[in-house]
KEVO-827752 format. One record per residue: residue in three letters; residue number from 1; x, y, z of N, C-alpha, C, O, CB in turn. Coordinates in nm, 4 decimals. Glycine has a CB too. Example, Ala and Ser with C-alpha at 12.3 -4.5 7.8 and 13.67 -1.06 7.14 Angstrom:
! residues 2
aa|i|n_px|n_py|n_pz|ca_px|ca_py|ca_pz|c_px|c_py|c_pz|o_px|o_py|o_pz|cb_px|cb_py|cb_pz
ALA|1|1.3190|-0.5690|0.7800|1.2300|-0.4500|0.7800|1.3200|-0.3300|0.7800|1.4236|-0.3319|0.8465|1.1308|-0.4473|0.9046 $
SER|2|1.2850|-0.2250|0.7080|1.3670|-0.1060|0.7140|1.2900|0.0030|0.7870|1.3409|0.1138|0.8039|1.4084|-0.0598|0.5725 $
//
This chain:
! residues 42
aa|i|n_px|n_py|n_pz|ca_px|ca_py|ca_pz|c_px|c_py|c_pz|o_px|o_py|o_pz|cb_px|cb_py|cb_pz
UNK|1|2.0748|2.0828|-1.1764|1.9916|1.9852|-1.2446|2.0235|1.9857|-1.3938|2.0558|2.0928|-1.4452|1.8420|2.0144|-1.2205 $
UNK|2|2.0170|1.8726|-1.4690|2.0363|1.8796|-1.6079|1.9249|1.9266|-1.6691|1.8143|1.8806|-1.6406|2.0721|1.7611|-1.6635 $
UNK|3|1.9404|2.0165|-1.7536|1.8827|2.0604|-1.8484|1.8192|1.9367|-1.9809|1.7212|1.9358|-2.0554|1.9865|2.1617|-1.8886 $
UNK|4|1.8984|1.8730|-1.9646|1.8229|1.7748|-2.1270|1.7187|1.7098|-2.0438|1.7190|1.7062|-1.9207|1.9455|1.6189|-2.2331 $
UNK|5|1.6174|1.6519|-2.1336|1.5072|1.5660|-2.0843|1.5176|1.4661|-2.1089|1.5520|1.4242|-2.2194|1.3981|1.5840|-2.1124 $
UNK|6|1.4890|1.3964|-2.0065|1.4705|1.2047|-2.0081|1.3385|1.1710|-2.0865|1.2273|1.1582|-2.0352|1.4442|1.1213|-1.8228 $
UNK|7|1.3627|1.1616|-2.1884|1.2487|1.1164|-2.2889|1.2039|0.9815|-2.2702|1.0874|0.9421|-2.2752|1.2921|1.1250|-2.4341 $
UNK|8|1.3285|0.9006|-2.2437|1.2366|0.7293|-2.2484|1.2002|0.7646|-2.1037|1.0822|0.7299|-2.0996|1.3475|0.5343|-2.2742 $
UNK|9|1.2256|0.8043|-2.0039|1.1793|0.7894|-1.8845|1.0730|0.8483|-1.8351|1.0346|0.8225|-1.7211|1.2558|0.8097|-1.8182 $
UNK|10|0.9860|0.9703|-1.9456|0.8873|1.0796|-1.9555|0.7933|0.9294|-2.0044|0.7229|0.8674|-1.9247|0.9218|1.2456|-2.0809 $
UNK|11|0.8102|0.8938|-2.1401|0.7226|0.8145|-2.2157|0.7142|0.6969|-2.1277|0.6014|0.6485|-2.1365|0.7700|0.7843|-2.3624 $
UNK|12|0.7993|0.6241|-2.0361|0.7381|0.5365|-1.9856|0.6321|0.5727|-1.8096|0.5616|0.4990|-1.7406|0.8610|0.4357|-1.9851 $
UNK|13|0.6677|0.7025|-1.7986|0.5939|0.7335|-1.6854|0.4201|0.7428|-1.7642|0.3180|0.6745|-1.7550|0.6663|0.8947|-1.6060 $
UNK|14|0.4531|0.8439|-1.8268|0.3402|0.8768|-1.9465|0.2277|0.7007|-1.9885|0.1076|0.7095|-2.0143|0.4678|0.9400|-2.1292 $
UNK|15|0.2773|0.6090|-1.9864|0.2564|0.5318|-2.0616|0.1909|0.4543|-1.8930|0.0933|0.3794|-1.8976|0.3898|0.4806|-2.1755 $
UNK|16|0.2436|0.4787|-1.7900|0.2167|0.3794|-1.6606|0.0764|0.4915|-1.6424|-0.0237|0.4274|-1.6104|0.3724|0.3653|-1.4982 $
UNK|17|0.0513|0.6355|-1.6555|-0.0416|0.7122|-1.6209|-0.1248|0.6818|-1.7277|-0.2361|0.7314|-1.7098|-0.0077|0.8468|-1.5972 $
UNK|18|-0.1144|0.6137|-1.8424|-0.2550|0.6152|-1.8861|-0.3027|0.4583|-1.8886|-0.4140|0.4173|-1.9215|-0.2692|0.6910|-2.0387 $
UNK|19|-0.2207|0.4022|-1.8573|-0.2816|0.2476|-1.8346|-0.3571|0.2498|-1.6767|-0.4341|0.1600|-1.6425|-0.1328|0.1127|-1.8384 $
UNK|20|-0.3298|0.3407|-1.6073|-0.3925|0.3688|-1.4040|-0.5289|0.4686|-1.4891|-0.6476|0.4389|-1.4753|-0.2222|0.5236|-1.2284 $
UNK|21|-0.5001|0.5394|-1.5403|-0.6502|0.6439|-1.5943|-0.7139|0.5075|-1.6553|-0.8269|0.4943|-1.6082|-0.6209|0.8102|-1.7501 $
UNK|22|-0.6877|0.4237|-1.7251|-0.7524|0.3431|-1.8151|-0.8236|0.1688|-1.6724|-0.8920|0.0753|-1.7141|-0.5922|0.3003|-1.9757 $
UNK|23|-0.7907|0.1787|-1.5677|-0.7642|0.1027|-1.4604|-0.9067|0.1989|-1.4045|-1.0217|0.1578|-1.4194|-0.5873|0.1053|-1.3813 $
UNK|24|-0.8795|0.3043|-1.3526|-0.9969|0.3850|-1.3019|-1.0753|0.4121|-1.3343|-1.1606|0.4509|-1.2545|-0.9980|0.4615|-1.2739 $
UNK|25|-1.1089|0.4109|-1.5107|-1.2223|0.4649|-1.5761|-1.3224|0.2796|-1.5615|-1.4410|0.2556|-1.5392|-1.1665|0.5479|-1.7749 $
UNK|26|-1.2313|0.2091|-1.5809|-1.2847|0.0443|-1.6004|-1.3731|0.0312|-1.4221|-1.4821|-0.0244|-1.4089|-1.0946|-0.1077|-1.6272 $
UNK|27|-1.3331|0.0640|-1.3620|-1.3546|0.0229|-1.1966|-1.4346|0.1105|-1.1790|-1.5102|0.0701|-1.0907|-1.2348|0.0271|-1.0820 $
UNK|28|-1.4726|0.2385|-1.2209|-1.5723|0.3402|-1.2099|-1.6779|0.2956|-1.2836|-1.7899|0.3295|-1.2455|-1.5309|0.4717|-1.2523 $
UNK|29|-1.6663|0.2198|-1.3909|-1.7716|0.1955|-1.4794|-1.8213|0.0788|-1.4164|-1.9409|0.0632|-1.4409|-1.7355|0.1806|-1.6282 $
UNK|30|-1.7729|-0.0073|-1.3452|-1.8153|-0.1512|-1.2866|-1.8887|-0.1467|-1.1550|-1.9583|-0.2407|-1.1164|-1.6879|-0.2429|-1.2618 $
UNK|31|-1.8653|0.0050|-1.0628|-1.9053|0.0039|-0.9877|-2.0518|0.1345|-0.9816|-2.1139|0.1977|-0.8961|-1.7917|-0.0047|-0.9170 $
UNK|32|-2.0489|0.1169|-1.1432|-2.1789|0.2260|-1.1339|-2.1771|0.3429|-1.2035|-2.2808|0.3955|-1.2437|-2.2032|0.2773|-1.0013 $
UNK|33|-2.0646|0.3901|-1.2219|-2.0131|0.5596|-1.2710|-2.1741|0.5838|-1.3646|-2.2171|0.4935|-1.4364|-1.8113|0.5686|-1.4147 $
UNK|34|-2.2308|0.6861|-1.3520|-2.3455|0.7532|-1.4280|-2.4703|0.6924|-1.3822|-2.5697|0.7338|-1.4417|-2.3342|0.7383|-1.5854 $
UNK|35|-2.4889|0.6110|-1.2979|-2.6291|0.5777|-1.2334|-2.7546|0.6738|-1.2370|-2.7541|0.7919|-1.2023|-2.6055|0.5569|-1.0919 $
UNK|36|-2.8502|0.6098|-1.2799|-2.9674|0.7195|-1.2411|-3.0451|0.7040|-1.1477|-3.1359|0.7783|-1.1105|-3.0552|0.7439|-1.3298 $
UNK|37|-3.0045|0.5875|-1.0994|-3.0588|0.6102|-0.9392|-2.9631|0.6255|-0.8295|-2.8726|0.5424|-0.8370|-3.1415|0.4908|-0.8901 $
UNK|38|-2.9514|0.7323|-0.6966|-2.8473|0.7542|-0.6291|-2.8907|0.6731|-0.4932|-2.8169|0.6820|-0.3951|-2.8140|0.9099|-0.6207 $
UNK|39|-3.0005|0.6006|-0.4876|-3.0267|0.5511|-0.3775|-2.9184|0.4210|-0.3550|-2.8793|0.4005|-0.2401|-3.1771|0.5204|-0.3782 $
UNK|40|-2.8876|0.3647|-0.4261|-2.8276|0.2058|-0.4278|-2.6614|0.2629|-0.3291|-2.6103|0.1872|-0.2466|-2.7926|0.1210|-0.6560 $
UNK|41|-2.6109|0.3823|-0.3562|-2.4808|0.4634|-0.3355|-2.5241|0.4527|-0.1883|-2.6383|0.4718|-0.1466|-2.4544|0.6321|-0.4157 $
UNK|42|-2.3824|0.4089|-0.0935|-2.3879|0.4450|0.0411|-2.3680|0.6051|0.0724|-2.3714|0.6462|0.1884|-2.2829|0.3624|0.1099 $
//
């Protein structure tokens, strides 16, 4: 295996994982994330 690191190919993985974290935090928040009531939850 090569030893050097794929830097543009780190930063664009890097860059697809925080736009999916930023995708999940939005869809968690739409579907409720921190509710204080747990009854509405199947």
């Amino acid at each position: 295996m090569n030893k050097e690191l794929d830097w543009p190919r780190i930063a664009h993985l890097m860059k697809i994982g925080f736009v999916a974290a930023l995708m999940v935090l939005a869809g968690d928040m739409l579907l409720g994330w921190g509710m204080q009531t747990k009854e509405i939850i199947l």
